[in-house]
N, C-alpha and C positions, 0 to 999 in steps of 0.2 A: 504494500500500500504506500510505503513511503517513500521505493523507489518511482513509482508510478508522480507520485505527487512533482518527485524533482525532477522527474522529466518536463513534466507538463509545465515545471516552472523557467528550466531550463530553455525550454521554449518559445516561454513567452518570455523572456528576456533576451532571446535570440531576438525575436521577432521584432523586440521595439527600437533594437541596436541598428536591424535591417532596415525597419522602415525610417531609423531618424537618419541613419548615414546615406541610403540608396533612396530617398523618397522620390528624387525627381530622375533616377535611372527607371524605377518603378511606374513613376505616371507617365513617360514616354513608352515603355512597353505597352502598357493601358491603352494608350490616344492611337499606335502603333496598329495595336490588335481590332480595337474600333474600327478605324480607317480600312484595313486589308479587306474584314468581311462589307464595308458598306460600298466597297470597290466591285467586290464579289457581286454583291445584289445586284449593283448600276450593270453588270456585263453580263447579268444572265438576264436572258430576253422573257418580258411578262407575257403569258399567256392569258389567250381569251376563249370560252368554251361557247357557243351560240346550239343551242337545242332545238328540236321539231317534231313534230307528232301526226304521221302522216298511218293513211289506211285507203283501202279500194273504194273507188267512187261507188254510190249506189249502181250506175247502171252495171260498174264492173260485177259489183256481188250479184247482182240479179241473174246475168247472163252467165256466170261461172257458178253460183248456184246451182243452174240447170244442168250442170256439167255432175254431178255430184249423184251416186248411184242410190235412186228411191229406195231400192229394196233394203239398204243397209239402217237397220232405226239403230244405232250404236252415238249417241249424241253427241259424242266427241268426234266422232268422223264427219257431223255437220259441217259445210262449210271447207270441206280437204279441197277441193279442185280451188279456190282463190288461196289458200294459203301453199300450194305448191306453184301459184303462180307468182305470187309474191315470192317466193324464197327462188325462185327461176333467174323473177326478176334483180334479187339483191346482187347477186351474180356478177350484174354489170358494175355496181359501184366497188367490185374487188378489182377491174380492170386500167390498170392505167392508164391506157388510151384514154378511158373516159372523162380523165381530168386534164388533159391534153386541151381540150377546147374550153375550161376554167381560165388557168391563168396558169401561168409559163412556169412558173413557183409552187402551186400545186401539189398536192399525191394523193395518194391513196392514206398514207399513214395519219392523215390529218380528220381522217373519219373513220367514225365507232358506230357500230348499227348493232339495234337491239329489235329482234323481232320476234314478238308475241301472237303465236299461233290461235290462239285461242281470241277472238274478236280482230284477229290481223291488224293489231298495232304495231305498225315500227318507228321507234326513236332513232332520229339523227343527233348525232355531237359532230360538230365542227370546231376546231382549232384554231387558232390564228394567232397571230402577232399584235391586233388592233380591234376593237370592239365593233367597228366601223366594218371592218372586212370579214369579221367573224360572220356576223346576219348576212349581210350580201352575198359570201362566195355561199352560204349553206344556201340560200332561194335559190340560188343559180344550179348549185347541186340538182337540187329538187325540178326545179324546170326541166334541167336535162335529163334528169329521168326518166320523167311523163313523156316528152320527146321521144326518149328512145322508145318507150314502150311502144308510143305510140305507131314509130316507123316500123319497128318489128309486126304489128299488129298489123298494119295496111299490106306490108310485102306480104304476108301468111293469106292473108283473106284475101289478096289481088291471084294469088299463085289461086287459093282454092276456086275463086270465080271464072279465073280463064278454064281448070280444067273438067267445070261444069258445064263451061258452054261448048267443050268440047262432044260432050253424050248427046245421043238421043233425045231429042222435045219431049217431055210430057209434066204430067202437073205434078209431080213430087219433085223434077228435077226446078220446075220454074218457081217452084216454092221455095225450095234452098237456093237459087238464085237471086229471089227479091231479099231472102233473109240477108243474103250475104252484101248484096248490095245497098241494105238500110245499114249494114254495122259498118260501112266502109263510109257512108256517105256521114256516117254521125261521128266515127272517129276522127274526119278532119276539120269538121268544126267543133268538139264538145272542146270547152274549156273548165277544168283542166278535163284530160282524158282516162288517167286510173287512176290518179292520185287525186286524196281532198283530204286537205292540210286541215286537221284539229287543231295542232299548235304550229301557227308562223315562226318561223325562227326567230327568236327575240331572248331578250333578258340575258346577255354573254356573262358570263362569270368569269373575274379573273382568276388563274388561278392562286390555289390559296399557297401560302408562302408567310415565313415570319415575318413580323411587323418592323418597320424600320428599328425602332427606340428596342427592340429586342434584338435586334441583329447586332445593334451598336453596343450595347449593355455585356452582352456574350462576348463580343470580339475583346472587348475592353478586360472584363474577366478574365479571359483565356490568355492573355498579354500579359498582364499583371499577373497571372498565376505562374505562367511559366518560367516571367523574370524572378519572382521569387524563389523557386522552387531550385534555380538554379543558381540564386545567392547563396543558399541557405546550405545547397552540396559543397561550393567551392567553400563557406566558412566553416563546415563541420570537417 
């Protein structure tokens, strides 16, 4: 117990030796250690997250509904023909070309897709350098994908209608003809065409990150600790 005591005292008579003889070696390591980390923050670039909540337009689910085998009553399989076309679709935002007509800066790793089979919710996260370009490039995202859909969807149905009109006349063939020719004629004007945004991409969150007066407070610590710590070797 008593050697215990005279350490503890030896110590802190170390310590007041250290701090009245090095005080101002001590608060230059401090301002030192502050300075480094708030250098640190200024050179690592702030990130901005821009979010979105998109799912299949009503006419998509109606028409792909129909796609969907009556005989199965398993209520979890309601609904599989739109969510295999959405997951078809997410496909294209794994493709790089696809962000080629973005912005020259662009990629792919700057988007996180979450998709909820069960009412065909998918969340976008976008990334960015600027709160400004976070929303814009993620709408533009979203435009191009309705686009592509859309182009895909017109080459499918222009190929299926030429080799309709290829068969023999009669009224089942001219029925799948007018059919294919209403969804042709409505996928180039419907706006949007499979997509309808619940959540516009809005509200960018920076990301999160220590607070200045904590960056500075730590660096300062860490400065001052380490100059101590290395009085205290070289005087013992």
């Amino acid at each position: 117990m008593s050697q215990n005591l005279l350490a503890h005292a030896n110590f802190v008579s170390l310590s007041a030796v250290l701090l009245k003889r090095f005080w101002l070696l001590l608060l230059a390591a401090a301002v030192l250690g502050a300075a480094a980390l708030y250098i640190f923050q200024l050179s690592t670039a702030v990130r901005y997250q821009a979010i979105a909540v998109v799912t299949l337009t009503d006419w998509q689910t109606e028409r792909l509904t129909r796609r969907d085998d009556p005989n199965d009553k398993n209520p979890a399989n309601v609904g599989g023909a739109s969510a295999d076309a959405i997951s078809r679709a997410l496909l294209w935002l794994k493709d790089p070309d696809f962000f080629q007509s973005l912005a020259r800066s662009a990629n792919v790793e700057q988007l996180s897709v979450e998709h909820k089979r069960r009412g065909n919710l998918v969340t976008l996260k976008w990334i960015s350098n600027s709160e400004k370009s976070a929303e814009t490039e993620l709408a533009l995202v979203l435009k191009l994908w309705d686009q592509r859909w859309r182009q895909q969807f017109i080459q499918q149905k222009q190929q299926e209608l030429l080799t309709l009109q290829q068969l023999s006349s009669s009224d089942l063939v001219q029925q799948q003809q007018n059919r294919l020719q209403f969804e042709l004629d409505y996928a180039k004007q419907a706006q949007p065409f499979a997509l309808q945004q619940l959540q516009s991409p809005e509200a960018p969150e920076q990301s999160k990150g220590p607070a200045l007066w904590l960056m500075l407070l730590f660096g300062a610590f860490f400065g001052f600790s380490c100059a101590f710590i290395l009085l205290m070797l070289w005087r013992l």
